[in-house]
C-alpha positions, 0 to 999 in steps of 0.5 A, a space after each residue: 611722419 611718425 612711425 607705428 611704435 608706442 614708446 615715445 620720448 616726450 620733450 618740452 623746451 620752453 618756459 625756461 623749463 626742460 620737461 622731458 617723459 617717457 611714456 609707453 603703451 598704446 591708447 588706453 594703456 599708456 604708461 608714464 614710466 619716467 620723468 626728467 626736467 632741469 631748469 635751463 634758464 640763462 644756458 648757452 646753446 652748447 651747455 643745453 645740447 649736454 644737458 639734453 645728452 646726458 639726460 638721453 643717456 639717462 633715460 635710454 631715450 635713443 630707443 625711442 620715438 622723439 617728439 616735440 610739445 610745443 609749450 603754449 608760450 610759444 604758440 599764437 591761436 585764433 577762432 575762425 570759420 572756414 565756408 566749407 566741409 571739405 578738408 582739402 579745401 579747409 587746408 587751403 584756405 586756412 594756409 591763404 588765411 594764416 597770415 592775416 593773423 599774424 605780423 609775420 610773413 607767411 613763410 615766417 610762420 608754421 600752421 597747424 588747425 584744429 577742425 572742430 566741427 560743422 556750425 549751422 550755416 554749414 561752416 567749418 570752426 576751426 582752431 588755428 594754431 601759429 608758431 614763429 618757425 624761426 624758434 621752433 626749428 631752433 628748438 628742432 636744431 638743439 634736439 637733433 644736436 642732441 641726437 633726437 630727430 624729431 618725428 611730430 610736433 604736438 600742441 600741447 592744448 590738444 594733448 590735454 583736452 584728450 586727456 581730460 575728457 577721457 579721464 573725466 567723461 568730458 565728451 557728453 557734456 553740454 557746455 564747454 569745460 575749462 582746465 587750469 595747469 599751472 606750471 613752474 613759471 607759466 599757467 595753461 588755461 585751456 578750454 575744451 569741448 568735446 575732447 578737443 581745445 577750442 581755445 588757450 591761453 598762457 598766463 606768465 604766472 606760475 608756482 614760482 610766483 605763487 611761492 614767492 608772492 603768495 596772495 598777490 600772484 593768486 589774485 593776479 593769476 586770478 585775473 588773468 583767467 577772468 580776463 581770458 574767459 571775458 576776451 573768450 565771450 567777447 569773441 563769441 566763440 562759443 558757450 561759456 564753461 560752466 566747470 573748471 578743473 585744477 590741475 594740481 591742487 595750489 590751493 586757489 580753489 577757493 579763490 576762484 569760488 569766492 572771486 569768480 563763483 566758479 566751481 572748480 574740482 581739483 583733479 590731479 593728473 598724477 592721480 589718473 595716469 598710470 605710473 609707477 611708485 618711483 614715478 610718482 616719488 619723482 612727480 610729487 617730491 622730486 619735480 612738485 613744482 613742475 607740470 608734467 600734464 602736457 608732453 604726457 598727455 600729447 603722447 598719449 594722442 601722438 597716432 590721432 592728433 589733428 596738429 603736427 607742426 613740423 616744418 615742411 621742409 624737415 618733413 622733406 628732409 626726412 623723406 629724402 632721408 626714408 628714400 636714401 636709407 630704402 635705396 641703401 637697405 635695396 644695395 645692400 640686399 642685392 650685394 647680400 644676394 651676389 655674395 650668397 650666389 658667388 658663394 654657392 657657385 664658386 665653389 662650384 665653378 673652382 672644382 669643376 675647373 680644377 677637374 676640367 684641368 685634371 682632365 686635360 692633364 690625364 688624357 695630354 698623351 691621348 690628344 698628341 695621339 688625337 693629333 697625330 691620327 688626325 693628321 694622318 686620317 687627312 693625308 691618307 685621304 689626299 691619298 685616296 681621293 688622288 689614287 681615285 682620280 687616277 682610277 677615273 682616268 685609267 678606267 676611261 682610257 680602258 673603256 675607250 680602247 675596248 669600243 674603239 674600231 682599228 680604223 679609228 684612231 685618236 688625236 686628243 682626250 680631255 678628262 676635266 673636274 666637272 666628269 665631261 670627256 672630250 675625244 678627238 679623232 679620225 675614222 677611216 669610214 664616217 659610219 664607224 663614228 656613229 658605230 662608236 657613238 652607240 657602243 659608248 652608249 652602252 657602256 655604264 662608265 658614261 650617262 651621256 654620249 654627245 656625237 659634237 661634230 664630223 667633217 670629212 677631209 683627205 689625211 694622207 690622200 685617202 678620204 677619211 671622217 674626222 669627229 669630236 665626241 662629248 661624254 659624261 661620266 656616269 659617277 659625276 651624275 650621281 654626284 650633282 643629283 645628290 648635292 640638288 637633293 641636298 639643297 632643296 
């Protein structure tokens, strides 16, 4: 997927050519603002992957998006019409379809279409667009070798129709054009309407031969392109052009005109992109004999082209890659925030540790002193509550001798930790009993007289009662009445 970014670094690998631009701007402000090619006809994998590298190093391209134009040699494309409009469905039966045009098994290939529109009977044409994946990912592998991960793969075609028909106000025509770019070993004939290519072509002959052979490659280069338009009606895949436009001017304007009666207009490229001087000097003198017209123009359509050739799996591997990079940039923020905080609260933490000892230091005296009352505030209370015990006891026995009758005497007494009193006893007359009972009664130390038995019986050989009396103590009332309160 590529990024929002408008400088590109724009590389073609292949007609034993390595044609690299560096284009910036958005659409309609693009800028050329540098060229590199170098012929790399015969080099090994290794020398090429240092020939690319020092090129980068020399462009700055390491700053730039990179992405791939796949010269037309390497590309294989064919007419066909698709019974739908729906895109989802366009893409599906263009994958099922792909193989048939092609020896090679469909996970051998990398597909790519162009939608170029609706016809009457409501099918889709469209440009199918097939490269063996076994050279593209090997050209894809050199790149990243190189240091340059590959963001798109354009078609080059489409890059140029865009071009054209912008710059020479192609949209509006009726019939199709026809445009000729030859390069340094190989022609592009691309035919185009509507801004966008119908078909195309690479034809083995370039300004090499031209050079080289003089009138016998032009008359060959000729052919060729006649050829092509004849296989292009044979295939009725639309209208025939009715204007051609050259490229570069290679002087077979003329040739064409006589041979072909085609009215062809010369329109260089470098005379409607914008450039600088030094760029132009580069273009004309530098690297004449080289077109540049395709990675220019295919990045200047990067953000809107139809194709994108990259594998799908190094699609997948960048994905990964944007997810791992995502989860790193999460780890690396959420340890950022741990070391902001420990930085605000340790410091925080560390004085108020340090005043806490501080502290503990300046009052260690006070806290022995602490422990010592301490101590004795709870021997001192053991104190009390036995001295208060021995009240109780003392204050019933007192009580007990001031009600009690001289005839009446006592055997036993029993005080427990509930408050309840036991008293055991003889009286000489049994009514003294009951006497003793009530005057008790009246008595504020205890809240509850129980008069528990008397049983008559000799003591001495005289007639005397003896009794057993239950009594509660007043204070232990109050007691279990506050812990009821309490509790409820």
């Amino acid at each position: 997927m590529i990024g929002k970014s408008n400088d590109y670094i724009s590389i073609c690998l292949g007609d034993d050519v390595l044609k690299v631009a560096i284009v910036k701007g958005a659409a309609g402000a693009t800028k050329l603002s540098n060229v590199y090619a170098q012929d790399v006809k015969g080099l090994a994998e290794d020398q090429l992957i240092k020939a690319m590298q020092a090129m980068i190093k020399k462009l700055g391209g390491k700053k730039l998006t990179p992405i791939f134009v796949v010269p037309s040699s390497m590309t294989t494309t064919k007419n066909i019409e698709i019974p739908s409009t729906n895109p989802t469905e366009i893409e599906s039966i263009v994958n099922l379809q792909a193989g048939r045009h092609t020896p090679f098994s469909r996970e051998e290939i990398q597909i790519g279409y162009i939608n170029l529109g609706v016809t009457d009977n409501n099918y889709s044409k469209v440009l199918l667009v097939i490269v063996n994946k076994k050279d593209l990912t090997r050209h894809l592998g050199v790149l990243e070798k190189a240091g340059l991960k590959v963001k798109k793969v354009m078609f080059a075609p489409e890059g140029i129709s865009s071009f054209y028909s912008k710059a020479n106000n192609l949209a509006n025509d009726a019939t199709p054009s026809g445009i000729i770019d030859i390069g340094k070993y190989a022609t592009d004939f691309v035919i185009t309407f509507k801004g966008l290519p119908i078909t195309s072509r690479n034809i083995p002959v370039g300004h090499s031969q031209l050079q080289a052979e003089g009138d016998a490659a032009k008359g060959k280069l000729v052919d060729e392109l006649q050829k092509t338009i004849e296989a292009y009606q044979s295939e009725d895949i639309g209208e025939s052009p009715t204007n051609y436009i050259l490229a570069s001017d290679d002087g077979i304007q003329s040739l064409l005109k006589e041979k072909l009666n085609w009215d062809a207009t010369v329109s260089p490229y470098v005379d409607i992109i914008k450039t600088d001087q030094k760029t132009l000097v580069q273009l004309g003198a530098t690297f004449g004999d080289i077109s540049f017209l395709g990675v220019t123009s295919s990045a200047t359509v990067a953000q809107s082209s139809q194709i994108n050739l990259l594998p799908e799996e190094v699609e997948v591997e960048k994905s990964i890659e944007a997810q791992t990079k995502s989860v790193y940039q999460l780890a690396c923020n959420i340890l950022l925030l741990l070391i902001v905080t420990a930085a605000i609260l340790g410091p925080k933490l560390y004085f108020q540790g340090q005043y806490l000892k501080k502290m503990k230091e300046q009052h260690k005296g006070d806290r022995t002193e602490v422990v010592k009352l301490e101590t004795l505030s709870k021997r001192s209370k053991i104190i009390y509550n036995f001295l208060e015990t021995r009240m109780v006891t003392l204050d019933v026995l007192h009580e007990l001798y001031d009600k009690l009758d001289s005839r009446i005497y006592l055997t036993s007494l029993f005080l427990d930790d509930a408050g309840t009193v036991n008293i055991q006893g003889i009286s000489e007359v049994s009514n003294l009993v009951y006497k003793l009972a009530t005057n008790l009664k009246s008595s504020e130390l205890f809240t509850r007289v129980d008069v528990k038995s008397t049983t008559d019986k000799k003591d001495r050989g005289e007639s005397v009662t003896a009794f057993e009396i239950a009594l509660k103590l007043s204070a232990f009332v109050e007691e279990d009445e506050q812990q009821e309160i309490t509790l409820k």
